[in-house]
BAVODO-293100 format. One record per residue (C-alpha): residue in three letters; x, y, z. Coordinates in pm, whole numbers. Layout:
N
<type = Ala; c1 = X; c2 = Y; c3 = Z>
...
END
This chain:
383
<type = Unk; c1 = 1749; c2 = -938; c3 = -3934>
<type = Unk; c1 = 1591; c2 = -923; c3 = -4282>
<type = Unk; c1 = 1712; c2 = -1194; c3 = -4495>
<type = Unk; c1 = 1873; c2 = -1109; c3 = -4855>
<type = Unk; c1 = 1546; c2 = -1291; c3 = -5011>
<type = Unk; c1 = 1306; c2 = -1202; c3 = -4717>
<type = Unk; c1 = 972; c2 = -1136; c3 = -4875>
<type = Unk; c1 = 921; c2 = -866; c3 = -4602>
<type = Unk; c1 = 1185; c2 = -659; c3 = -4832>
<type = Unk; c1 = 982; c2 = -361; c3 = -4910>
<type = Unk; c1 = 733; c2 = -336; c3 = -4613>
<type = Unk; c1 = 698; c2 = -48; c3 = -4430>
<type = Unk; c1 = 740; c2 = 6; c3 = -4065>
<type = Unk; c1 = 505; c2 = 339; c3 = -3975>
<type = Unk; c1 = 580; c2 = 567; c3 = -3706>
<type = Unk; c1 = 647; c2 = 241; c3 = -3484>
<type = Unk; c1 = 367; c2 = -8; c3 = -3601>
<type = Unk; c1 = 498; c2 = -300; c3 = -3785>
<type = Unk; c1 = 143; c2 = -438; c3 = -3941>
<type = Unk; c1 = 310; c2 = -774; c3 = -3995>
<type = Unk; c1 = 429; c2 = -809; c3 = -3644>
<type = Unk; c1 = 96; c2 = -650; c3 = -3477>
<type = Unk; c1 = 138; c2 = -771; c3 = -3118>
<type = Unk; c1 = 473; c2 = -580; c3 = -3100>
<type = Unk; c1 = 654; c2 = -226; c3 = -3122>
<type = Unk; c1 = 923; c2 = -167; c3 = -3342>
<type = Unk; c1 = 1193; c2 = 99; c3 = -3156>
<type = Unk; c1 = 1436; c2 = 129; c3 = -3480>
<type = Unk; c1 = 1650; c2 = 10; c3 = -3771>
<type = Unk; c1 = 1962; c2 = -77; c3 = -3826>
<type = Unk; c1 = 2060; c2 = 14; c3 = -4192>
<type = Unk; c1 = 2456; c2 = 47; c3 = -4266>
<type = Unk; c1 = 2569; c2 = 61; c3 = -3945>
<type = Unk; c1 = 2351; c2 = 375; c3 = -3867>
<type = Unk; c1 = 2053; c2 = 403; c3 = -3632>
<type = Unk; c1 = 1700; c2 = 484; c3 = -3760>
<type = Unk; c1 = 1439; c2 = 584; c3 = -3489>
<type = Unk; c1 = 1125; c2 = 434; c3 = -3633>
<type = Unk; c1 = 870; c2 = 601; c3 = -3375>
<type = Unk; c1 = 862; c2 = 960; c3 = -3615>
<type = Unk; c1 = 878; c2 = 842; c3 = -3933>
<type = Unk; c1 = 816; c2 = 572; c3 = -4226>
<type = Unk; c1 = 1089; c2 = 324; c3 = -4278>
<type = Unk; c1 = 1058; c2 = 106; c3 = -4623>
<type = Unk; c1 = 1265; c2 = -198; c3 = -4545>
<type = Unk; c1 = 1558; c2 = -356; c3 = -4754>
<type = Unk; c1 = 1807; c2 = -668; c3 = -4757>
<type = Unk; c1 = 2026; c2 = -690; c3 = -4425>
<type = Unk; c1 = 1867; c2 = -405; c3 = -4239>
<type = Unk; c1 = 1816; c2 = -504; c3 = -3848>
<type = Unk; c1 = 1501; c2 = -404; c3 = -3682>
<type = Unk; c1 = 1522; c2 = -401; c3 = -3290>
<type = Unk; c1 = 1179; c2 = -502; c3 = -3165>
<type = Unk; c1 = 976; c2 = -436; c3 = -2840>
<type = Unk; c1 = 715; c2 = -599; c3 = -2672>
<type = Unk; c1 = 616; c2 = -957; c3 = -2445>
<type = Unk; c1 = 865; c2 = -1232; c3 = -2449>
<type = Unk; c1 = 586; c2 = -1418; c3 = -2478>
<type = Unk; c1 = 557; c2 = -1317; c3 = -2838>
<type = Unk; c1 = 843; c2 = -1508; c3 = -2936>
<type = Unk; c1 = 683; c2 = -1808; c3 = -3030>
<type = Unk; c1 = 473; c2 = -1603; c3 = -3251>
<type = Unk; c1 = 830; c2 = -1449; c3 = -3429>
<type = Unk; c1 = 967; c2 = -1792; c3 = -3497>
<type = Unk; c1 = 665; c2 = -1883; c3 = -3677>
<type = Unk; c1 = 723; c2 = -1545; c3 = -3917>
<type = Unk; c1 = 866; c2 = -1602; c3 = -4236>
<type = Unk; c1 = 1103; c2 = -1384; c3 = -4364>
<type = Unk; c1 = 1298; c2 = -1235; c3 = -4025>
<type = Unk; c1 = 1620; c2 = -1408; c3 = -3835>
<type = Unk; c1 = 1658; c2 = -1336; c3 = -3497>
<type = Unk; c1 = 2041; c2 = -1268; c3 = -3431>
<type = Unk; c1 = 1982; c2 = -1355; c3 = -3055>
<type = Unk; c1 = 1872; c2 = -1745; c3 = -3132>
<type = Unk; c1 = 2192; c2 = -1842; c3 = -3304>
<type = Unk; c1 = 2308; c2 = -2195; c3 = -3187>
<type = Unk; c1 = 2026; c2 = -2216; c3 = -2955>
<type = Unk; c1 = 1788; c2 = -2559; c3 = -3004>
<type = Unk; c1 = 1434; c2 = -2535; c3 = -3091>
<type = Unk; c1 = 1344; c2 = -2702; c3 = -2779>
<type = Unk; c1 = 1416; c2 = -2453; c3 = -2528>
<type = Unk; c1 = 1293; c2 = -2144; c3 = -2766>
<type = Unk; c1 = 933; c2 = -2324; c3 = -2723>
<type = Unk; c1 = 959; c2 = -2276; c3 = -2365>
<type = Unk; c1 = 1188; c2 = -1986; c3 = -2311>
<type = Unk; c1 = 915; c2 = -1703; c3 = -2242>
<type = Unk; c1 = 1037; c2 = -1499; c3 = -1959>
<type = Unk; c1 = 1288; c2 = -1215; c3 = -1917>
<type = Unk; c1 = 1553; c2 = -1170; c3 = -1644>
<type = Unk; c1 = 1792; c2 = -942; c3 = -1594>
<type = Unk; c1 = 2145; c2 = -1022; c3 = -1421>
<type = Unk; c1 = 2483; c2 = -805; c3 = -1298>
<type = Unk; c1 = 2802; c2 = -924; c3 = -1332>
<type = Unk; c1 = 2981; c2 = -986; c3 = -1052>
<type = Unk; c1 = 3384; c2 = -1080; c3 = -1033>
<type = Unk; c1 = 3370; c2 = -1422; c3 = -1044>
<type = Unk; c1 = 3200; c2 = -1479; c3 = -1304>
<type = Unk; c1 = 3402; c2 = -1696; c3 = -1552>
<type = Unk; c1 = 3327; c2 = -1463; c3 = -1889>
<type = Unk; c1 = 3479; c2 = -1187; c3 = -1772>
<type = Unk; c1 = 3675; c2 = -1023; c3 = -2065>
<type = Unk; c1 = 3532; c2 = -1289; c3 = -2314>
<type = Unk; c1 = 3344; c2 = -1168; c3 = -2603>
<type = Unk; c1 = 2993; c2 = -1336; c3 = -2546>
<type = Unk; c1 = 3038; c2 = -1536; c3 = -2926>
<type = Unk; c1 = 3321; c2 = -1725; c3 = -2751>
<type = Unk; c1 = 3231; c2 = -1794; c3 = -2388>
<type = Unk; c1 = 2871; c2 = -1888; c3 = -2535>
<type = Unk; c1 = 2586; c2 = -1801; c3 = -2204>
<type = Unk; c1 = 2362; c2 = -2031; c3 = -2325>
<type = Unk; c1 = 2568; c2 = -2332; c3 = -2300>
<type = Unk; c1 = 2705; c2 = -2206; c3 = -1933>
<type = Unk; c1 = 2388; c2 = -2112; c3 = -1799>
<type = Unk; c1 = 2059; c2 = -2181; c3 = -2018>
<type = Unk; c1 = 2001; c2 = -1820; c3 = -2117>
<type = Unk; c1 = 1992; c2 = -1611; c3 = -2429>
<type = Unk; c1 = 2132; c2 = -1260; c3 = -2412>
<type = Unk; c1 = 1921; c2 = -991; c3 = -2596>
<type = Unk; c1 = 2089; c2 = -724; c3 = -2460>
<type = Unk; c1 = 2362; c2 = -592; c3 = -2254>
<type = Unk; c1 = 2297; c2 = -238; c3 = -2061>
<type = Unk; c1 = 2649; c2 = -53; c3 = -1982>
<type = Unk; c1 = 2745; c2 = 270; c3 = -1860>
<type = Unk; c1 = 2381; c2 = 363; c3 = -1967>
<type = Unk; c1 = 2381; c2 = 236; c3 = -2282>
<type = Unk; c1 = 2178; c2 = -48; c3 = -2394>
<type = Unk; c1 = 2370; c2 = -256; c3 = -2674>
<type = Unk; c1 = 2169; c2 = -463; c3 = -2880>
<type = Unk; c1 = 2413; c2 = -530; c3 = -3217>
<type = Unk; c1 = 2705; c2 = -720; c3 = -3228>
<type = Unk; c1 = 2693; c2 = -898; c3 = -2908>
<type = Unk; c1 = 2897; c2 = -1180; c3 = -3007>
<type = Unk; c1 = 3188; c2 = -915; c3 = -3041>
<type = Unk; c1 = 3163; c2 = -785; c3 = -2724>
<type = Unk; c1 = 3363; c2 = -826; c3 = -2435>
<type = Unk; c1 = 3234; c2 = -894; c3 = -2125>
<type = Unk; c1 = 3258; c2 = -697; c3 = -1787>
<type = Unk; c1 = 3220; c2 = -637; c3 = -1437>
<type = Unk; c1 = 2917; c2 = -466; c3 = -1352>
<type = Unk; c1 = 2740; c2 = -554; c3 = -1735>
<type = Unk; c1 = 2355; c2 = -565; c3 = -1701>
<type = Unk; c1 = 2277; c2 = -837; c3 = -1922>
<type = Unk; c1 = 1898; c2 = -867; c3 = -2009>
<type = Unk; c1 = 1833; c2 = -1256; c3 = -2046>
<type = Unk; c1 = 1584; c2 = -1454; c3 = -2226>
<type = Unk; c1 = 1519; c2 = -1758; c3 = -2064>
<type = Unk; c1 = 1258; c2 = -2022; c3 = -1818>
<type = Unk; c1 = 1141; c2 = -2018; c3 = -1459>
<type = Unk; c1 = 1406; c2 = -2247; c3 = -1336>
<type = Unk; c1 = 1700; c2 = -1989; c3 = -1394>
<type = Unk; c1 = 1651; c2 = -1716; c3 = -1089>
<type = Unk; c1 = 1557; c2 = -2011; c3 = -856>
<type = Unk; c1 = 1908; c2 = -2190; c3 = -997>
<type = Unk; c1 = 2146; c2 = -1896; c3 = -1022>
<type = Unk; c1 = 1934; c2 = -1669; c3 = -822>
<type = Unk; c1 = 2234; c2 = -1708; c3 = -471>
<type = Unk; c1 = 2521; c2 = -1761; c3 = -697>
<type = Unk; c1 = 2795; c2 = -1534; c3 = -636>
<type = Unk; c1 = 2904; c2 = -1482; c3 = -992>
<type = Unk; c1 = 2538; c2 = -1265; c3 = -1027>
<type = Unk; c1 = 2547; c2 = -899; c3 = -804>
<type = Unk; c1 = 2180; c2 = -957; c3 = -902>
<type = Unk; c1 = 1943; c2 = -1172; c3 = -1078>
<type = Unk; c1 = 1581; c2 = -1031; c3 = -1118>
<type = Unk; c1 = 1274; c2 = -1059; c3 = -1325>
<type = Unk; c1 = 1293; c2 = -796; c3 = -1545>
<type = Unk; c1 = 922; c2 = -795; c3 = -1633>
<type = Unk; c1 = 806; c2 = -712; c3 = -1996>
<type = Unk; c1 = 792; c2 = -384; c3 = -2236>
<type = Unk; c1 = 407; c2 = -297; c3 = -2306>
<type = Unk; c1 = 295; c2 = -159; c3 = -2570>
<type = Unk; c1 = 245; c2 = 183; c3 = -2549>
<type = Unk; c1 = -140; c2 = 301; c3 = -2508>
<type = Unk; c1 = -305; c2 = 484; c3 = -2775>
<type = Unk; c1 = -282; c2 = 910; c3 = -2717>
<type = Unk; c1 = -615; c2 = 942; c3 = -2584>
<type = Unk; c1 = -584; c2 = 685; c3 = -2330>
<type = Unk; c1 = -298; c2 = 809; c3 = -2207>
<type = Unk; c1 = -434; c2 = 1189; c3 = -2148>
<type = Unk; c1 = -778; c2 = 1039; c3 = -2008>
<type = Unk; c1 = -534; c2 = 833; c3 = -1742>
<type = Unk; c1 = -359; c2 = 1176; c3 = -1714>
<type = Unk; c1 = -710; c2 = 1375; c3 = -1624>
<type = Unk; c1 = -844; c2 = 1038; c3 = -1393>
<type = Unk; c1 = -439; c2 = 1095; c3 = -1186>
<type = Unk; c1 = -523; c2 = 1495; c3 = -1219>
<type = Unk; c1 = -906; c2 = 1430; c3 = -1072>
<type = Unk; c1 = -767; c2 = 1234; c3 = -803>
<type = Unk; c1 = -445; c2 = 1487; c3 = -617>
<type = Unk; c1 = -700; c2 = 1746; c3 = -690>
<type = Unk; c1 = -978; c2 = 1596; c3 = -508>
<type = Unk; c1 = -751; c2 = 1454; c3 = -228>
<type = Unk; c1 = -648; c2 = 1772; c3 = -165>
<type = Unk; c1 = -979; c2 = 1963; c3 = -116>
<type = Unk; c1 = -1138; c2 = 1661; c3 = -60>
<type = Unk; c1 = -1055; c2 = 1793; c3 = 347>
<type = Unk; c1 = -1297; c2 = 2093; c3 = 298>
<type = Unk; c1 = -1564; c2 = 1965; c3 = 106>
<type = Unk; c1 = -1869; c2 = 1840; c3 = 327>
<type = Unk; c1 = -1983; c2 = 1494; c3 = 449>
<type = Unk; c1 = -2208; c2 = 1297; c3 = 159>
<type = Unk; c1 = -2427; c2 = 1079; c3 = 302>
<type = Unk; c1 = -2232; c2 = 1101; c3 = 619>
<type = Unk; c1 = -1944; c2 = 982; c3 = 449>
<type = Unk; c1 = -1615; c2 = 1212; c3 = 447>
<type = Unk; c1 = -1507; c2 = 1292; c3 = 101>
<type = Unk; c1 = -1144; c2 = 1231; c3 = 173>
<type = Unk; c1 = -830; c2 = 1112; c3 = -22>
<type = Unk; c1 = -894; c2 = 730; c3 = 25>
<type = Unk; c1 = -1230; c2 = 809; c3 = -155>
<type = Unk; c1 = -1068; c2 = 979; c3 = -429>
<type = Unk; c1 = -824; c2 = 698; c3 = -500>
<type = Unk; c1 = -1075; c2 = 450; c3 = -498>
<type = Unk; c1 = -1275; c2 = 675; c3 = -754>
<type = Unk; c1 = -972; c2 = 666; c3 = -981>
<type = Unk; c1 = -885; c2 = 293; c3 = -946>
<type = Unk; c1 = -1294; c2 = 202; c3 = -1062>
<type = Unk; c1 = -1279; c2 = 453; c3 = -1342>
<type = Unk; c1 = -931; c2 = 334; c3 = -1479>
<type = Unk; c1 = -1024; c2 = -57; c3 = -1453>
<type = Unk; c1 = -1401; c2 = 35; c3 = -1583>
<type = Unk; c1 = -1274; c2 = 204; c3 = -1871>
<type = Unk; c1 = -992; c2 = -72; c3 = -1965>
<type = Unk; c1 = -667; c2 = 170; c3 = -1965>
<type = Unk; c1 = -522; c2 = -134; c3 = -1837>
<type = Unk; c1 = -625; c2 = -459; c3 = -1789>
<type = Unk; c1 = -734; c2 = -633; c3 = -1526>
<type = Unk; c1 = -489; c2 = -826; c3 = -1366>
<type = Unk; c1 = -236; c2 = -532; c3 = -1362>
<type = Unk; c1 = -357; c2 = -388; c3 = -1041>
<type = Unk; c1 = -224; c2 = -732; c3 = -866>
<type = Unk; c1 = 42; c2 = -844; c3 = -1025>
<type = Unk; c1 = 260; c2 = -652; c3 = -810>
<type = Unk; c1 = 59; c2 = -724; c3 = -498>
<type = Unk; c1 = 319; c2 = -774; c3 = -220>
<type = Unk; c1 = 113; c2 = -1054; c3 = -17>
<type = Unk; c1 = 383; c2 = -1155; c3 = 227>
<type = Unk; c1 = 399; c2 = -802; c3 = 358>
<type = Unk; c1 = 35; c2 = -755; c3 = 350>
<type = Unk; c1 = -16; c2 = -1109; c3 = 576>
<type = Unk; c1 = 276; c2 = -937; c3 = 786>
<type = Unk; c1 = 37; c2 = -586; c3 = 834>
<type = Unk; c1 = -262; c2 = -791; c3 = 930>
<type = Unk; c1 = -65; c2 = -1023; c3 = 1124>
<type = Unk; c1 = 20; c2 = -676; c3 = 1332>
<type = Unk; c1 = -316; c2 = -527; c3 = 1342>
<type = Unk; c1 = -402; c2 = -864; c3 = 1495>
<type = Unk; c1 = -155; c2 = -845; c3 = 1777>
<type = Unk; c1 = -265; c2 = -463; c3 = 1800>
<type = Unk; c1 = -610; c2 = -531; c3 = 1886>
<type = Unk; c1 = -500; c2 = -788; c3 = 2099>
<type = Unk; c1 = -243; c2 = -548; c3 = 2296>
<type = Unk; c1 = -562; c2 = -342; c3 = 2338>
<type = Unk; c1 = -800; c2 = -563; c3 = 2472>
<type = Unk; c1 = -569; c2 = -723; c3 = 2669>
<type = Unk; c1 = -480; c2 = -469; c3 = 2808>
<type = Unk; c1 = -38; c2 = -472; c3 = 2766>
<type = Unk; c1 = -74; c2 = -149; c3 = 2580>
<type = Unk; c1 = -147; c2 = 37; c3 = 2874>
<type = Unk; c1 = 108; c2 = -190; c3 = 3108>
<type = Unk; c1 = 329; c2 = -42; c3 = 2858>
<type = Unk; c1 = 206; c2 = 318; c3 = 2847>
<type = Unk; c1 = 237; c2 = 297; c3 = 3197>
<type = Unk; c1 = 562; c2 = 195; c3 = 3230>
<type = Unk; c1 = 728; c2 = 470; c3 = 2972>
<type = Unk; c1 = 505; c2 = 732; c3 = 3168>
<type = Unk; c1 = 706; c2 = 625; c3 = 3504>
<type = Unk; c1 = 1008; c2 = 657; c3 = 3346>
<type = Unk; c1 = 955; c2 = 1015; c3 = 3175>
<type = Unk; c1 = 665; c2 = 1127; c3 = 3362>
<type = Unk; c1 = 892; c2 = 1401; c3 = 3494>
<type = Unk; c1 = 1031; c2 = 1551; c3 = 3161>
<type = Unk; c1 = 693; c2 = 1632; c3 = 3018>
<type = Unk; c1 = 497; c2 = 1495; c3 = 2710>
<type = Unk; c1 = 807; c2 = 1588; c3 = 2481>
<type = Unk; c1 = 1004; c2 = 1290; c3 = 2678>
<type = Unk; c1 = 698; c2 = 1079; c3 = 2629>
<type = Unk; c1 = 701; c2 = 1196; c3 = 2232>
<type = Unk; c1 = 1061; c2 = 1096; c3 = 2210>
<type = Unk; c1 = 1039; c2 = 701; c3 = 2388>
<type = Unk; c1 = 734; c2 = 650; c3 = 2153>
<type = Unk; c1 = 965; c2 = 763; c3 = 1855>
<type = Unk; c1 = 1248; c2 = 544; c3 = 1985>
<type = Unk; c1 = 1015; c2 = 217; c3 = 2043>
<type = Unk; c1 = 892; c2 = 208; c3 = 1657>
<type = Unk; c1 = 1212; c2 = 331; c3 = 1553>
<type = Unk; c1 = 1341; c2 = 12; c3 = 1672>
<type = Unk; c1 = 1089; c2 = -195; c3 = 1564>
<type = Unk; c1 = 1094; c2 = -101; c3 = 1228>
<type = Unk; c1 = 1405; c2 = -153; c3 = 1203>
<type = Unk; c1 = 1414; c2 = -548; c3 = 1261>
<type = Unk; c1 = 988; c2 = -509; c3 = 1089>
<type = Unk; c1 = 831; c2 = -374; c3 = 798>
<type = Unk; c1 = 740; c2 = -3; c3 = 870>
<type = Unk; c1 = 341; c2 = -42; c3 = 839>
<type = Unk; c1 = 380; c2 = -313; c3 = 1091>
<type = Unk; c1 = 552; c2 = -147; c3 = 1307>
<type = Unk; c1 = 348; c2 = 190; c3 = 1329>
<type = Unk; c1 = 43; c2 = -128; c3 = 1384>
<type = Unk; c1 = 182; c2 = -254; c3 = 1701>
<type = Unk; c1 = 288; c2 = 58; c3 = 1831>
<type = Unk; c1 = -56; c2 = 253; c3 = 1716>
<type = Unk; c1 = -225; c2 = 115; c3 = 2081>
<type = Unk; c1 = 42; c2 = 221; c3 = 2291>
<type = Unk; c1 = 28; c2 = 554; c3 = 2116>
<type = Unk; c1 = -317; c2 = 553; c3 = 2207>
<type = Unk; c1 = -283; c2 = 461; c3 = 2574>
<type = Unk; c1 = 2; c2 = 741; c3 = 2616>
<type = Unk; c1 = -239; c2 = 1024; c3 = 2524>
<type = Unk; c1 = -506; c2 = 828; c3 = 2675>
<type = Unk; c1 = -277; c2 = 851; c3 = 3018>
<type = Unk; c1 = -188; c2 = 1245; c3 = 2960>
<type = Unk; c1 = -543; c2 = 1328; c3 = 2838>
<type = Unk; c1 = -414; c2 = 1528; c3 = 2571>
<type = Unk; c1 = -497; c2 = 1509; c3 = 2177>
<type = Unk; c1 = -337; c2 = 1138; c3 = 2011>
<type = Unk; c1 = -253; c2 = 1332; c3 = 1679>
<type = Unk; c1 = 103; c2 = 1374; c3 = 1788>
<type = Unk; c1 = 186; c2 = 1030; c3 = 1892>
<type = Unk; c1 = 10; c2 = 904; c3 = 1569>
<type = Unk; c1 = 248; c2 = 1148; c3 = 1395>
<type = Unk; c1 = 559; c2 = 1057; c3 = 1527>
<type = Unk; c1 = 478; c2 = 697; c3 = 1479>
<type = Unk; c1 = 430; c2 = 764; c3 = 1079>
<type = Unk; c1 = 800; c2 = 928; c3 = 1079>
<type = Unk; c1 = 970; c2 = 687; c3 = 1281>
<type = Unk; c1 = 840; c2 = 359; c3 = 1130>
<type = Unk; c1 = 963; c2 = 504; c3 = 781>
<type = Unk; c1 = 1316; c2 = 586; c3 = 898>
<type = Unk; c1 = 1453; c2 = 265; c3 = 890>
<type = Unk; c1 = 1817; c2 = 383; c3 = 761>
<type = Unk; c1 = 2065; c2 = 194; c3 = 1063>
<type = Unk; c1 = 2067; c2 = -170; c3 = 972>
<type = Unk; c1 = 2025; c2 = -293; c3 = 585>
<type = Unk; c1 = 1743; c2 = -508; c3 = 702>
<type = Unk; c1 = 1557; c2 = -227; c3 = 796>
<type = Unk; c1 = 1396; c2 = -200; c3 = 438>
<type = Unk; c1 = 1404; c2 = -342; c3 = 87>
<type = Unk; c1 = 1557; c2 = -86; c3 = -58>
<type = Unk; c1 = 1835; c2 = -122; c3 = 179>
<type = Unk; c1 = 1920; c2 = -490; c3 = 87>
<type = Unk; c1 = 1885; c2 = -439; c3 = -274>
<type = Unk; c1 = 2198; c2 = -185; c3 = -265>
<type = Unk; c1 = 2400; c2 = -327; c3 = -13>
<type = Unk; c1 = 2485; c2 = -663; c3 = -258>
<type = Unk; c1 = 2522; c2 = -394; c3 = -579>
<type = Unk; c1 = 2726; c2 = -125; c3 = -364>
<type = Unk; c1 = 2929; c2 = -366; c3 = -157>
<type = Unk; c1 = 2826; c2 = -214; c3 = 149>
<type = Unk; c1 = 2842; c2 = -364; c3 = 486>
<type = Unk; c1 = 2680; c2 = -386; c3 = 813>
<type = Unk; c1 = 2856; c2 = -153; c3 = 969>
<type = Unk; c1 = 2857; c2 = 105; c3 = 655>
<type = Unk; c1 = 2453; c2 = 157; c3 = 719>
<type = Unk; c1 = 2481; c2 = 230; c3 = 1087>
<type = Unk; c1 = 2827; c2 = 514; c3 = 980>
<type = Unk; c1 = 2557; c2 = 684; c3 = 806>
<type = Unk; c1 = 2210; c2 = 526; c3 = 888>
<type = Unk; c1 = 2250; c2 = 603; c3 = 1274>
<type = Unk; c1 = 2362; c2 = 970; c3 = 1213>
<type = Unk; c1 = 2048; c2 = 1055; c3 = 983>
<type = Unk; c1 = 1813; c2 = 879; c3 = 1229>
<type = Unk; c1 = 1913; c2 = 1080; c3 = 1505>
<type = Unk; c1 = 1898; c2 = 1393; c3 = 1228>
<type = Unk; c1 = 1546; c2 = 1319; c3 = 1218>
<type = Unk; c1 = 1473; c2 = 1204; c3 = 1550>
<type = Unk; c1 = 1539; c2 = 1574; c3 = 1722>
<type = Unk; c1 = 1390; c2 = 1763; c3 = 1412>
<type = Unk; c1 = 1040; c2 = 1564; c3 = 1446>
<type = Unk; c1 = 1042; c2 = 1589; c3 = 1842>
<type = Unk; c1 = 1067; c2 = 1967; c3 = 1774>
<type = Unk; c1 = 868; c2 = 2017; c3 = 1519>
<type = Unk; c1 = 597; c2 = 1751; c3 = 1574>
<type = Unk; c1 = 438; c2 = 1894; c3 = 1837>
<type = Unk; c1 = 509; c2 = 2287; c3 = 1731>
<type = Unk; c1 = 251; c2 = 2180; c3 = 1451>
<type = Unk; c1 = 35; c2 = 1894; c3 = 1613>
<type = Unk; c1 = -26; c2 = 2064; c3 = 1972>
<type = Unk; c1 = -84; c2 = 1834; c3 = 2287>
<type = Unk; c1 = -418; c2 = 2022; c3 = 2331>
<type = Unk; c1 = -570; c2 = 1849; c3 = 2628>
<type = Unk; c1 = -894; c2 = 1615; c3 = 2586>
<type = Unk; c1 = -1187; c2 = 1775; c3 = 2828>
END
């Protein structure tokens, strides 16, 4: 908010750049109850107008220190915490929680729980004025401003659907860096897709793994984002659980279990042909992805794939295919996958509601990939 004797009165906010707030985006203004979209245009400010702002939470020490703006969202919050409150969260409201049909001005979050509401996303609209009128409700998004302690406090409480770190806005990149990430994506799909025809370099095959890695050097080379972007989001749990399965793969091999195993679902189906073998192989990962990550799973059950053809002395490609479908249909049980647990708490689901319609589609795609997998990937026999 812009004070009545602010000296930023009269500044002017250009298409979205705010030169006395540098390090942060300015998304509109406020002015009279009516909404100015400040990315298209020049805005010269004035007395009470409210600019909505976008960019780090870490920036909000840097707003305190600016004379001449209020934040609305600080009110009756001490100084204390705003040194330290740096990081953005985003919860759901479940039923129990205790401000339901409150306006947020009287059932005061901060007090309750230690966070600052900047904005409340319902229905899909994000409100960001007059929060301290507004009522409370079951299934509110509220976008939080607060420390590290809250999701490891509140993160199993039952009065949250959700609690997550919402991560911060960035800055949008200048035009040209945007198109030259645009031509580096372009460069890559095109080159992974002819990438197949194009010959060996070096001995090296020009494939899409090569074109990736091209991209990946030329985008961190040429800064169009910085460094420590590309691992942020590193999943290393599920990476240690990938290697921990190509371990016990390579151990299956050598040790030879892979081909007890082999050996054993060849008994069993030996007499149905190579489409029976095709469909245990399916049913083995389909299982173990379901209780595994899926990139584990098609690990430990790569060296059995390998044995089977091995055993048949026809061409592996079809086992290696049906192993890629089956360890990504992991629809039965909401274990089976991330995505799965992240909508059963939101939805309400339960166990049984993912195998009425998970166990259904899995079979869906179990008969259309034993048909069609090796229609396209023949078992042509090994000489």
């Amino acid at each position: 908010m812009v004070p009545e004797d602010s000296l930023l009165t009269g500044a002017v906010i250009d298409h979205g750049h705010f030169k006395e707030i540098p390090q942060m985006s300015v998304y509109g203004v406020y002015r009279n109850n009516s909404f100015m979209p400040a990315d298209k245009q020049r805005i010269i400010l004035r007395a009470s107008d409210q600019i909505i702002l976008a960019g780090k939470s870490s920036s909000l020490k840097t707003l305190i220190s600016i004379e001449g703006i209020k934040l609305t969202c600080l009110q009756n919050v001490d100084k204390d915490f705003i040194q330290s409150a740096v990081k953005l969260v985003e919860v759901i409201l479940g039923p129990r929680f205790p401000g339901i049909g409150q306006t947020l001005g009287k059932f005061d979050f901060f007090r309750h729980y230690g966070g600052i509401v900047t904005a409340v996303n319902r229905n899909g609209e994000r409100i960001t004025t007059g929060l301290n009128k507004l009522k409370l409700q079951e299934g509110d998004n509220l976008v939080l401003l607060t420390d590290d302690s809250f999701i490891s406090t509140w993160g199993d409480s039952k009065v949250f659907y959700l609690v997550s770190d919402a991560g911060d806005f960035e800055i949008p990149q200048q035009k040209s860096r945007r198109w030259l990430a645009s031509v580096i994506l372009i460069f890559m799909i095109v080159g992974a897709t002819i990438g197949e025809y194009m010959p060996k370099v070096n001995g090296m095959k020009i494939d899409m793994f090569y074109f990736a890695a091209a991209a990946l050097f030329a985008m961190t080379a040429l800064k169009i984002f910085p460094a420590k972007k590309y691992t942020k989001y590193v999943s290393w749990d599920v990476l240690i659980a990938i290697a921990s399965a190509f371990a016990i793969s390579q151990a299956m091999t050598n040790s030879g279990i892979a081909n007890i195993i082999a050996g054993v679902i060849i008994d069993i189906v030996k007499d149905y042909g190579p489409h029976a073998v095709l469909a245990a192989l399916f049913l083995i990962t389909n299982i173990c992805t379901e209780t595994i990550t899926n990139n584990a799973a098609a690990a430990l059950t790569f060296p059995i794939a390998l044995s089977l053809s091995t055993e048949l002395g026809v061409d592996p490609m079809p086992f290696f295919i049906t192993i890629c479908v089956a360890a990504s249909a992991s629809f039965s049980i909401p274990i089976g996958y991330q995505t799965n647990l992240i909508v059963q708490s939101v939805g309400g689901y339960k166990f049984k509601d993912f195998l009425k319609i998970g166990l259904p589609l899995n079979l869906i795609i179990f008969i259309l990939s034993i048909i069609l997998i090796p229609l396209i990937w023949e078992f042509t026999p090994i000489k």
